[in-house]
C-alpha positions in Angstrom: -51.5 -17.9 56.8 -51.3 -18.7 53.1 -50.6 -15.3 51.8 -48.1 -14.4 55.3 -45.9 -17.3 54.4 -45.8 -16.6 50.3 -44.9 -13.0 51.3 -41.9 -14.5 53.9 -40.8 -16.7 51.1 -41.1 -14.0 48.4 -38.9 -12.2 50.7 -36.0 -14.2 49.8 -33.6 -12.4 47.4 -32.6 -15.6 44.9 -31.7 -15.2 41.2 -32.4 -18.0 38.7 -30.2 -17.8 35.2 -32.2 -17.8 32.2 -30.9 -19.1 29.2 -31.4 -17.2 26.0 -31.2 -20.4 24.3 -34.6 -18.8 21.7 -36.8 -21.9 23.3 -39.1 -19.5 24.4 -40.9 -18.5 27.4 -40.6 -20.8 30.3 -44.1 -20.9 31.1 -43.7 -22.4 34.7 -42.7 -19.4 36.3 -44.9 -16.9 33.9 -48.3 -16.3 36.0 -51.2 -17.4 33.4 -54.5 -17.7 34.5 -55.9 -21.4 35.1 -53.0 -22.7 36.1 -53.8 -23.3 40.0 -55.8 -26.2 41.2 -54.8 -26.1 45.0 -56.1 -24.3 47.8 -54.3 -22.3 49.8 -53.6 -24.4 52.8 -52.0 -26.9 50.3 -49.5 -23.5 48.9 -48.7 -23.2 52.6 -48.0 -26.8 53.0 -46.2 -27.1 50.1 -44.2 -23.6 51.1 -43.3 -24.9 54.4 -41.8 -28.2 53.4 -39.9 -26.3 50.9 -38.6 -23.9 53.6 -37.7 -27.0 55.7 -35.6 -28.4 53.4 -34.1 -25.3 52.5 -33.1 -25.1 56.3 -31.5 -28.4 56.3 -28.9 -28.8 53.5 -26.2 -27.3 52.2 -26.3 -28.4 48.6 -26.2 -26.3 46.1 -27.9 -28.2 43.7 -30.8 -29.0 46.1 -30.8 -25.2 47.0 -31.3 -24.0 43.5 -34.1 -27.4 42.8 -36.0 -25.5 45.9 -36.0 -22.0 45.0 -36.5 -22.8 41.5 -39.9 -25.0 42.8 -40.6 -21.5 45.0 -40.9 -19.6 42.5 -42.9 -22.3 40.1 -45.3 -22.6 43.3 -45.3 -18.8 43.5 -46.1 -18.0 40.4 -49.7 -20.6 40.2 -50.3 -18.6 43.3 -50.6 -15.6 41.2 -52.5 -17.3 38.8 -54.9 -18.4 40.7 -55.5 -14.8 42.6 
Protein backbone atom coordinates (compact mmCIF):
# COMPACT_ATOMS: atom_id res chain seq x y z
CA UNK A 1 0.00 0.00 0.00
CA UNK A 2 3.05 2.17 0.38
CA UNK A 3 3.09 3.56 -3.07
CA UNK A 4 -1.20 3.73 -3.27
CA UNK A 5 -1.25 6.00 -0.28
CA UNK A 6 2.04 8.39 -1.42
CA UNK A 7 0.11 8.69 -4.74
CA UNK A 8 -3.35 9.65 -2.57
CA UNK A 9 -1.33 12.12 -0.69
CA UNK A 10 0.60 13.44 -3.76
CA UNK A 11 -2.80 14.03 -4.97
CA UNK A 12 -3.27 16.83 -2.78
CA UNK A 13 -2.92 20.23 -4.53
CA UNK A 14 -0.81 22.39 -1.59
CA UNK A 15 1.61 25.15 -2.40
CA UNK A 16 4.61 25.91 -0.08
CA UNK A 17 6.28 29.63 -0.43
CA UNK A 18 9.78 29.60 -1.03
CA UNK A 19 11.77 32.36 -0.01
CA UNK A 20 14.34 33.75 -2.39
CA UNK A 21 16.27 34.76 0.56
CA UNK A 22 19.90 33.36 -1.68
CA UNK A 23 20.30 30.63 1.27
CA UNK A 24 20.23 28.16 -1.23
CA UNK A 25 18.60 25.04 -2.04
CA UNK A 26 16.40 23.57 0.72
CA UNK A 27 17.66 20.18 0.47
CA UNK A 28 14.76 18.53 2.50
CA UNK A 29 12.41 18.58 -0.14
CA UNK A 30 15.15 18.14 -3.19
CA UNK A 31 15.15 14.13 -3.88
CA UNK A 32 18.99 13.12 -3.47
CA UNK A 33 19.91 9.72 -3.46
CA UNK A 34 20.85 8.15 0.10
CA UNK A 35 18.64 10.02 1.83
CA UNK A 36 15.97 7.12 2.91
CA UNK A 37 16.58 4.75 5.68
CA UNK A 38 12.83 3.53 6.13
CA UNK A 39 10.98 0.98 4.63
CA UNK A 40 7.97 1.34 3.06
CA UNK A 41 5.52 0.24 5.59
CA UNK A 42 7.08 2.92 7.93
CA UNK A 43 6.35 5.79 4.74
CA UNK A 44 2.78 4.47 4.98
CA UNK A 45 2.72 4.75 8.73
CA UNK A 46 4.21 7.90 8.77
CA UNK A 47 1.70 9.02 5.74
CA UNK A 48 -1.28 7.91 7.54
CA UNK A 49 -0.69 9.68 10.87
CA UNK A 50 0.00 12.66 8.82
CA UNK A 51 -3.30 12.40 6.99
CA UNK A 52 -4.97 11.82 10.45
CA UNK A 53 -4.01 14.83 11.74
CA UNK A 54 -4.63 16.70 8.79
CA UNK A 55 -8.34 15.41 9.16
CA UNK A 56 -8.65 16.65 12.56
CA UNK A 57 -7.64 20.32 12.96
CA UNK A 58 -8.28 23.33 11.62
CA UNK A 59 -5.10 25.27 12.23
CA UNK A 60 -3.42 26.79 9.86
CA UNK A 61 -0.18 26.65 11.16
CA UNK A 62 -0.46 22.84 11.94
CA UNK A 63 -1.82 22.45 8.36
CA UNK A 64 1.12 23.97 6.66
CA UNK A 65 3.75 21.91 9.55
CA UNK A 66 1.91 18.68 7.82
CA UNK A 67 2.04 19.30 4.27
CA UNK A 68 5.32 20.83 4.61
CA UNK A 69 6.45 17.22 6.56
CA UNK A 70 4.42 15.45 3.25
CA UNK A 71 6.36 16.68 1.09
CA UNK A 72 9.87 16.19 3.20
CA UNK A 73 8.51 12.46 3.56
CA UNK A 74 7.75 12.45 -0.13
CA UNK A 75 10.58 13.52 -1.44
CA UNK A 76 13.12 10.60 0.69
CA UNK A 77 10.57 8.40 -0.96
CA UNK A 78 11.95 9.40 -4.20
CA UNK A 79 15.25 9.08 -3.05
CA UNK A 80 15.10 6.02 -1.97
CA UNK A 81 13.23 4.56 -5.34
Amino acid sequence: MGISALGAVNSVNTKHSMPLSGKGPDWSIIPSSGKSSKSKAEFTDKIKELARKAANTTSKAELEYIHRRRTELCTEYMSDV
